[in-house]
C-alpha positions, 0 to 999 in steps of 0.5 A: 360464364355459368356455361364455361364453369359447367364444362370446365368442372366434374359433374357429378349424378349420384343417382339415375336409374337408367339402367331399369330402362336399359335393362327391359331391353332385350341383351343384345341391344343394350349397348346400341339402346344406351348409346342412342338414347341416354348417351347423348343426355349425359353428354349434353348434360356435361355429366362426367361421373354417373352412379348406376343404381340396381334397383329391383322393382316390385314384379321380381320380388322375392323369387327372381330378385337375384336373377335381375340384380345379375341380369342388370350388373350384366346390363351395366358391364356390357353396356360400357364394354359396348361403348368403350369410346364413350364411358368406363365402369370404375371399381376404384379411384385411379380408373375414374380418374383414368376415364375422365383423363381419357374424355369418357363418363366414368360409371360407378356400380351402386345397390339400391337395396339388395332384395337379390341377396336378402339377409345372406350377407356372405354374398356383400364380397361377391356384389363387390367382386361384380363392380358394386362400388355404392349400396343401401340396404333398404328401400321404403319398406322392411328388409331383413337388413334394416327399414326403410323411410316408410317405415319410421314409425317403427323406430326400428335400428338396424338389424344384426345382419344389417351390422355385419353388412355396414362392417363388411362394406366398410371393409371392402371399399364399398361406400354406405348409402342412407337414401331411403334409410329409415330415420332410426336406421340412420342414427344407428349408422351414424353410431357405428360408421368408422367410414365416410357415409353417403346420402345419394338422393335425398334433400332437406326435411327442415323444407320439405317434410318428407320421411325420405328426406333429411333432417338437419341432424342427419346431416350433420352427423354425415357431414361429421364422418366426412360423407356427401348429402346428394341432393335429389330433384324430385319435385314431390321431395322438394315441395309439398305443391310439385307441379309449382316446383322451380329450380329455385327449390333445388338451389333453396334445399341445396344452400339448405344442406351448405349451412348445415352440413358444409360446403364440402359435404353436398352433391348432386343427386337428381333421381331422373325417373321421369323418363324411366317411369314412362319408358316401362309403362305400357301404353294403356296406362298413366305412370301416375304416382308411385307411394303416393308421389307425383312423379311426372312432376318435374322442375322445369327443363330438369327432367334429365340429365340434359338440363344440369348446365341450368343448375350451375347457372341457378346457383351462380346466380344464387351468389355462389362463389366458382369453387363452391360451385365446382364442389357442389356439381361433382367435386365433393363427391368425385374426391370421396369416391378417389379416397373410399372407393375399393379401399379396403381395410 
């Protein structure tokens, strides 16, 4: 049965950001405000190992960009020294495996973009040293580091600090990530990459013609370093007409990235924003669109963490087999965090 499998297997999240809403809470209530209302989400929705992206919204850059990169690596630890019985913040593999041993979510510290360090790469060791496990270098923009998706039309690679980045991450255990990478970006990555390279959020451009999403040869080229392709769920990446997106969608982008890139190669990325959005829009506003995106629309009963159960049981009926399955919801994705994950070289 579908719902024994999803149990029974590794689920794993490559991308929510619940610690933007976490975060706008006052300190003190941190732990208490993750524990009531997404615990129980992540919990229901069998989640078992959970990345937490630092994302850095519009209203702090430039000035305070590092104050909330801090003020949220904060957040991330003292939620989890808040629920101790509940999740663990893991730097390596043996404390994942430690937490999922011990029935609790194992969380993982992640980087989307670093606006809160800019071009100092000196300071990549010091993310590191705060528990980042995961980093991008772009979002849809320009950074000193590299372009973002939005940006393609510049063809622009990689800038020389954004070489020294991939160099000092690989070196330190911290995982690659080219979500949001613009398409040049990504080539040049996939040239220098002596390490497995991560796409947390991003699903197929053969289906869906989106700049922040994959092409068939990206995803060979990170199928070929031994990474993870994490599928994101956001209706607008999955079809041009969002508010018709089912999770048929989902599963035909996921078979999508199987045949090309690999059954060992494929994850989970959801990119839960939804509640996010609406949890920090003032009540006499619409979240609307963000870049031009419909971000209310939402597969049905897929717009959190609560409805993963229906993702083992589309792909189930989709024909995939048990194993591959278990691949897809998190195994592939919690053996590439065991094997890279605070190993240094």
């Amino acid at each position: 049965m579908p719902a024994d499998l999803h149990r029974d297997a590794v689920v794993a999240d490559a991308h929510n950001d619940l610690l933007m809403a976490v975060s706008a809470r006052p300190p003190e209530l941190w732990a208490s405000f993750f524990r009531e209302r997404w615990l129980p989400q992540l919990t229901e929705g069998g989640v078992n190992l959970q990345v937490l992206p630092v994302f850095i919204d519009g209203q702090y850059r430039p000035e305070g960009a590092l104050r909330q990169t801090l003020r949220m690596i904060e957040c991330a630890h003292t939620l989890a020294e808040g629920n101790p019985d509940a999740v663990r913040l893991c730097v390596d593999g043996p404390q994942i495996d430690q937490a999922l041993a011990d029935g609790r979510i194992a969380l993982v510290l992640a980087m989307e973009s670093m606006p809160g360090i800019d071009a100092s790469v000196e300071l990549v060791p010091t993310l590191h040293r705060l528990g980042v496990r995961v980093a991008s270098i772009a979002h849809w923009g320009r950074t000193p580091l590299a372009d973002g998706s939005g940006q393609d039309a510049t063809g622009s690679r990689l800038t020389s600090q954004g070489v020294e980045t991939l160099q000092t991450m690989e070196r330190l255990g911290v995982l690659f990530d080219v979500s949001h990478l613009s398409a040049s970006g990504v080539g040049h990555v996939l040239e220098l990459a002596t390490r497995p390279v991560l796409a947390t959020h991003s699903s197929a451009r053969a289906l869906r013609d989106h700049h922040r999403n994959l092409t068939d040869d990206q995803l060979r080229g990170i199928a070929a370093t031994g990474g993870v392709v994490c599928v994101n769920f956001l209706a607008a990446f999955l079809a041009v007409e969002a508010r018709s997106v089912t999770i048929d969608h989902l599963v035909d982008h996921i078979e999508h990235v199987v045949s090309i890139a690999g059954i060992d190669h494929v994850g989970l990325g959801p990119d839960f924003i939804r509640e996010v959005f609406t949890d920090l829009t003032p009540p006499c506003c619409e979240p609307g669109s963000f870049s031009g995106l419909d971000v209310e629309a939402c597969i049905p009963d897929l717009d959190g963490p609560r409805g993963l159960p229906l993702v083992t049981e589309a792909l189930a009926k989709h024909g995939f087999a048990d194993e591959e399955i278990r691949k897809i919801v998190g195994g592939n994705l919690h053996r590439l965090f065991l094997a890279e994950l605070g190993v240094g070289r």
